[in-house]
C-alpha positions in Angstrom: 15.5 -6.7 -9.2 13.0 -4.1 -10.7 13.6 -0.2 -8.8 11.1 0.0 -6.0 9.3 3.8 -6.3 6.9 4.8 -4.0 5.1 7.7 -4.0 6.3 10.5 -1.3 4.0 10.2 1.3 4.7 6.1 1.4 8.0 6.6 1.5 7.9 9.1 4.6 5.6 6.9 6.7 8.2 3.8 6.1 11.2 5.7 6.7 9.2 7.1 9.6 8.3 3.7 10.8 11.6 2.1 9.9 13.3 5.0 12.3 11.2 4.4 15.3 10.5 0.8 15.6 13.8 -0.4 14.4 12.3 -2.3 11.6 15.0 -4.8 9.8 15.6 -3.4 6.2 14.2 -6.9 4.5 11.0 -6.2 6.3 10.9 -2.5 4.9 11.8 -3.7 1.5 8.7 -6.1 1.5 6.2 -3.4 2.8 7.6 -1.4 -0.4 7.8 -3.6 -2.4 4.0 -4.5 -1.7 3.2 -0.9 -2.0 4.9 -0.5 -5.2 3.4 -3.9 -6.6 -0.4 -3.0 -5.8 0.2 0.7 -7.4 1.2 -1.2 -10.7 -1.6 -3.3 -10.4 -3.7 -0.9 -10.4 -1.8 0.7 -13.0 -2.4 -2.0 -15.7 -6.1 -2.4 -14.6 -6.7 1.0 -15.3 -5.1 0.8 -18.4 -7.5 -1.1 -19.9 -9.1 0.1 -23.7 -12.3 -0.9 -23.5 -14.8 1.7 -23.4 -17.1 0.8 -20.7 -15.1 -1.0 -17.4 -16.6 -4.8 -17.0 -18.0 -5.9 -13.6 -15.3 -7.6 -12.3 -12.8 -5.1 -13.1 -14.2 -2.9 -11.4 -14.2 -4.9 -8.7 -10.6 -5.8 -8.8 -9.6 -2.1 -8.6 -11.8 -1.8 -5.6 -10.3 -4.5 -4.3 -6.1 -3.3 -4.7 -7.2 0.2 -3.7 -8.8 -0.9 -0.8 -5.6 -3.2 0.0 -3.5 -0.2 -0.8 -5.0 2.0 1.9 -5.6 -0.3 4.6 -1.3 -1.1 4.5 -0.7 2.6 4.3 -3.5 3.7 6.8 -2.2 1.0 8.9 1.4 2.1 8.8 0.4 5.8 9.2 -1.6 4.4 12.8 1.7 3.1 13.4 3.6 6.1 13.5 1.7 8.2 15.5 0.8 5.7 18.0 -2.4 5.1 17.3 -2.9 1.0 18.0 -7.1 1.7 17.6 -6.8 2.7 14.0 -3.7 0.1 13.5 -6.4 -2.8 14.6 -8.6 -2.0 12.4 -6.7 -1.9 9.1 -5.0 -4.8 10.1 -8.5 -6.8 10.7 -9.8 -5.6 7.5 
Protein backbone atom coordinates (compact mmCIF):
# COMPACT_ATOMS: atom_id res chain seq x y z
CA UNK A 1 0.00 0.00 0.00
CA UNK A 2 1.41 3.32 -1.31
CA UNK A 3 2.00 6.22 2.01
CA UNK A 4 -1.15 8.28 2.29
CA UNK A 5 0.16 12.27 2.56
CA UNK A 6 -2.12 14.82 2.96
CA UNK A 7 -1.51 18.12 3.08
CA UNK A 8 -1.89 19.83 6.77
CA UNK A 9 -4.95 21.41 6.80
CA UNK A 10 -6.70 17.86 5.41
CA UNK A 11 -5.18 16.15 7.87
CA UNK A 12 -6.42 18.49 10.77
CA UNK A 13 -10.04 18.50 9.64
CA UNK A 14 -10.04 14.43 9.49
CA UNK A 15 -8.38 14.03 12.66
CA UNK A 16 -10.74 16.68 13.79
CA UNK A 17 -13.64 14.81 12.38
CA UNK A 18 -12.41 11.36 13.25
CA UNK A 19 -12.22 12.79 17.17
CA UNK A 20 -15.73 14.02 17.32
CA UNK A 21 -17.92 11.76 15.44
CA UNK A 22 -16.13 8.62 16.31
CA UNK A 23 -15.49 7.78 12.72
CA UNK A 24 -14.16 3.96 12.22
CA UNK A 25 -10.41 4.24 11.04
CA UNK A 26 -11.34 2.28 7.50
CA UNK A 27 -13.71 5.14 6.83
CA UNK A 28 -10.91 7.79 7.59
CA UNK A 29 -8.45 5.94 5.59
CA UNK A 30 -10.88 6.06 2.45
CA UNK A 31 -11.66 9.83 2.94
CA UNK A 32 -7.61 10.12 2.80
CA UNK A 33 -7.00 8.09 0.59
CA UNK A 34 -9.54 9.90 -1.74
CA UNK A 35 -7.86 13.14 -0.82
CA UNK A 36 -4.54 11.99 -1.56
CA UNK A 37 -5.68 10.21 -4.88
CA UNK A 38 -7.38 13.39 -6.46
CA UNK A 39 -4.19 15.62 -5.33
CA UNK A 40 -2.05 13.24 -7.61
CA UNK A 41 -4.45 13.40 -10.14
CA UNK A 42 -4.17 16.58 -10.41
CA UNK A 43 -0.58 16.27 -10.05
CA UNK A 44 -0.04 14.36 -13.33
CA UNK A 45 -2.57 16.57 -15.22
CA UNK A 46 -0.67 19.42 -14.47
CA UNK A 47 2.36 17.85 -15.49
CA UNK A 48 1.62 17.76 -18.82
CA UNK A 49 4.49 19.24 -21.60
CA UNK A 50 2.51 20.59 -24.03
CA UNK A 51 2.68 24.20 -24.36
CA UNK A 52 -0.79 25.33 -24.61
CA UNK A 53 -3.45 23.07 -22.14
CA UNK A 54 -6.09 21.17 -24.61
CA UNK A 55 -9.87 21.71 -23.93
CA UNK A 56 -10.58 18.74 -22.16
CA UNK A 57 -7.75 18.96 -19.84
CA UNK A 58 -8.64 21.75 -18.70
CA UNK A 59 -11.71 20.57 -18.04
CA UNK A 60 -10.56 17.49 -16.12
CA UNK A 61 -8.55 19.68 -13.74
CA UNK A 62 -11.64 21.69 -13.17
CA UNK A 63 -13.38 18.81 -12.58
CA UNK A 64 -10.77 16.99 -9.64
CA UNK A 65 -10.37 20.48 -8.12
CA UNK A 66 -13.72 21.01 -7.81
CA UNK A 67 -14.18 17.33 -6.32
CA UNK A 68 -11.25 18.14 -4.16
CA UNK A 69 -12.95 21.14 -2.43
CA UNK A 70 -16.33 20.02 -2.20
CA UNK A 71 -14.98 16.65 0.11
CA UNK A 72 -12.80 19.11 2.10
CA UNK A 73 -15.40 21.95 2.36
CA UNK A 74 -17.73 19.37 3.24
CA UNK A 75 -15.64 17.86 5.97
CA UNK A 76 -14.69 21.30 7.28
CA UNK A 77 -18.97 22.02 7.58
CA UNK A 78 -18.65 18.91 9.46
CA UNK A 79 -16.53 19.99 12.11
CA UNK A 80 -17.91 23.08 13.08
CA UNK A 81 -21.38 22.04 12.90
CA UNK A 82 -22.45 23.55 10.13
CA UNK A 83 -25.12 20.85 8.30
CA UNK A 84 -26.23 24.08 5.67
CA UNK A 85 -22.80 24.15 4.11
CA UNK A 86 -22.43 20.16 4.65
CA UNK A 87 -25.76 19.84 2.28
CA UNK A 88 -24.46 21.63 -0.15
CA UNK A 89 -21.12 20.13 -0.88
CA UNK A 90 -22.56 16.90 -0.54
CA UNK A 91 -25.40 17.69 -3.28
CA UNK A 92 -22.90 19.12 -5.55
Amino acid sequence: MEKIELLPYELRTLEAVKQQFSLERNLTVGIAEDLNLLARLFEQVMSCREMEFKAGRVVVRGLIQHAHCLLIGGLQAIEVGNGAVWSACMRH
